[in-house]
N, C-alpha and C positions, 0 to 999 in steps of 0.2 A: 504493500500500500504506500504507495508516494505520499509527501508532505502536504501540508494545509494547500486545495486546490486556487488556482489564481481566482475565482472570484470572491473567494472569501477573504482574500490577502489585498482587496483592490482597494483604496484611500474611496472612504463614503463623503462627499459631501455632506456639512454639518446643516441641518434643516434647527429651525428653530428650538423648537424643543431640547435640537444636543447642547446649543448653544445656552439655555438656561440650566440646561442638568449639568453643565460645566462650569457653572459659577459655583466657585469655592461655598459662598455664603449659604447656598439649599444644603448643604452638607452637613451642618451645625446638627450637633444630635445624634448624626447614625452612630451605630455601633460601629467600635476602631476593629481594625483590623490589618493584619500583614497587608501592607502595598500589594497591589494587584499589579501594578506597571509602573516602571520608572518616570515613564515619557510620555506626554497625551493621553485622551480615553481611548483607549482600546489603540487601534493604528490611525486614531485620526486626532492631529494636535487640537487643543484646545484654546481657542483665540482669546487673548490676555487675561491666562489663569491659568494657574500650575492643573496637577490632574488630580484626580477623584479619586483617590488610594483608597477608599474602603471599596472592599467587593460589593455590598449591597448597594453603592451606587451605578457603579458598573452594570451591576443587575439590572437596579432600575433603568437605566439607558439602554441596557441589548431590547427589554418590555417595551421601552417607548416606541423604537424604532420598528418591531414588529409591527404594533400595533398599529405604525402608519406608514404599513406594510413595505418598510424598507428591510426586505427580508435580508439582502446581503450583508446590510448593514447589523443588521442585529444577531448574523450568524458569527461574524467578523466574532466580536466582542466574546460570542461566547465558548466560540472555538479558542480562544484567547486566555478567557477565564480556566479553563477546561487546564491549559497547557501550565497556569499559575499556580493555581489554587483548586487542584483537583483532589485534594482530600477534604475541602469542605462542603456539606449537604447540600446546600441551597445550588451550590453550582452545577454538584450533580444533576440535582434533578432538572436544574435549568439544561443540562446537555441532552439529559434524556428527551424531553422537548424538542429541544434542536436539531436532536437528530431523525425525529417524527419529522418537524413542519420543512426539512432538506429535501423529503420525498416527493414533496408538493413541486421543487423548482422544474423549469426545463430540464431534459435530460441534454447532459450528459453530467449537470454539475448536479441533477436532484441525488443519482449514489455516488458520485465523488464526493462530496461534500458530508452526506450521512452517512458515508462509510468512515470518510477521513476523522468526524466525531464518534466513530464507534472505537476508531482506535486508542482516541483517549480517552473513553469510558470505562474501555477494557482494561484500564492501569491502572482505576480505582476499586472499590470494595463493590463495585455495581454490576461486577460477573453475575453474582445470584439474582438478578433482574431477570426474570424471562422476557418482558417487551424487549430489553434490549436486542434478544437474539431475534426476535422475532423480527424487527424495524430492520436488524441486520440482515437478514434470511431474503427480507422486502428490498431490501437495496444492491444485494446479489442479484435479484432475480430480475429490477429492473439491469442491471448492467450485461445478466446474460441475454436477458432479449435484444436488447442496443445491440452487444455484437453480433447476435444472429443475422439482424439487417446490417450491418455495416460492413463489417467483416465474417464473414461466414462459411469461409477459408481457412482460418481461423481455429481447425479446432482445436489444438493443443490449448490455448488460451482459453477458448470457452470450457474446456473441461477442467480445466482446474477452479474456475468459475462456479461452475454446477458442485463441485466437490465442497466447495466453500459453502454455498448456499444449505446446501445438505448438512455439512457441518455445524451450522447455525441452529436448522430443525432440531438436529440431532440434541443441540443444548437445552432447545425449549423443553424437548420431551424430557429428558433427564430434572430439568427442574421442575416442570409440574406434570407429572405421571398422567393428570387426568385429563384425556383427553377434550373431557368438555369444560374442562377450568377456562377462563377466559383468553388465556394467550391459545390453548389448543383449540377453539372454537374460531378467535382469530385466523392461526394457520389455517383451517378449514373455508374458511371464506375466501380466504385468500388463494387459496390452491383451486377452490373448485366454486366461484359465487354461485354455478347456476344449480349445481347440487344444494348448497347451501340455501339458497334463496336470498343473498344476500345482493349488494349495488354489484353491478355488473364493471364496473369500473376501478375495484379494490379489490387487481388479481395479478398483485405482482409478483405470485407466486404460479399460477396457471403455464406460466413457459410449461414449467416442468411436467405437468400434467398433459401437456397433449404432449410432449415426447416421450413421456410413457404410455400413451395410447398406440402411438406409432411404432414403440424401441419393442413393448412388452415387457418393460423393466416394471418395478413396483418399489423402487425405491424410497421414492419421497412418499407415498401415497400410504406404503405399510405405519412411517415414522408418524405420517400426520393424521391416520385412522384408526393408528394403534394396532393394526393386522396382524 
């Protein structure tokens, strides 16, 4: 897995709101905490004002920026935090987050980007997370469909791909045995919506399933039915 993907590492222009969440003075109050960053919020300086060293500012900025759906912008920050301050909770979950709404982007940065957050996820105490694997499993699978249409020539690379993906299921099932706990009900959705009944458009997992209709393998399908 290569490093933090270029649009997460791209300088965000600061929209109003960074520019008030970067005034030292809203800061009064938070809880202190180890500097999150030397230099600027996140990778973007802050115009005439040192930076916002408590994480829960930080936080608050990667929230704002979502929310006014500057998603690159608010991925920046938290892949950032992820990289500083990854053994404290709040960041975690805020990665886990992050690495759901990466899925959402265009392809090819939605699993570059949620994978590249899965990588620092996985170097905190948030292995026993099954979503994690699950979101991961999702981000595989979109990557092995990408290279189906792109490169499809390719197969050495897509199978190590599919191996991966597999690899992920295989964690889900190991953490929660039951197939219908909610992450294995997820994977189900995800492998098969119209089995399922579920949105026909949350099946980034299906690659796999119609190359086991076609291969007659039953790999993924025994892991995510429990067979």
């Amino acid at each position: 897995m290569r490093g933090k993907p270029d649009v997460v590492s791209q300088a965000i222009p600061l929209t109003s709101a960074d520019r008030l969440l970067c005034d030292p003075s809203r800061f009064v109050g938070l809880p202190t905490s180890p500097p999150l960053i030397s230099q600027g919020c996140g990778s973007v300086a802050c115009p005439n004002a040192g930076p916002p060293k408590a994480i829960p500012a930080v936080r608050r900025l990667a929230e704002i920026r979502r929310l006014r759906q500057n998603v690159p912008g608010y991925l920046d920050l938290v892949f950032e935090a992820l990289q500083k301050a990854s053994g404290r909770e709040d960041v975690q979950q805020a990665g886990l987050t992050a690495q759901y709404v990466a899925l959402y982007l265009p392809k090819p940065d939605s699993f570059d980007i949620s994978l590249a957050i899965t990588v620092e996820l996985e170097k905190t105490g948030r292995r026993s997370n099954p979503m994690l694997y699950v979101r991961k499993a999702s981000a595989l699978g979109q990557k092995y469909s990408y290279s189906q249409l792109r490169t499809p020539s390719d197969v050495a690379a897509s199978e190590v791909v599919r191996k991966e993906a597999l690899a992920a299921v295989e964690q889900v099932v190991d953490l929660t045995p039951d197939a219908d706990s909610p992450p294995g009900k997820l994977l189900k959705q995800l492998f098969d919506p119209g089995r399922e009944k579920s949105r026909a458009t949350e099946n980034d997992l299906e690659i796999f399933r119609i190359e086991e209709e076609r291969t007659k393998s039953t790999e993924f399908s025994d892991l995510i039915y429990r067979e």
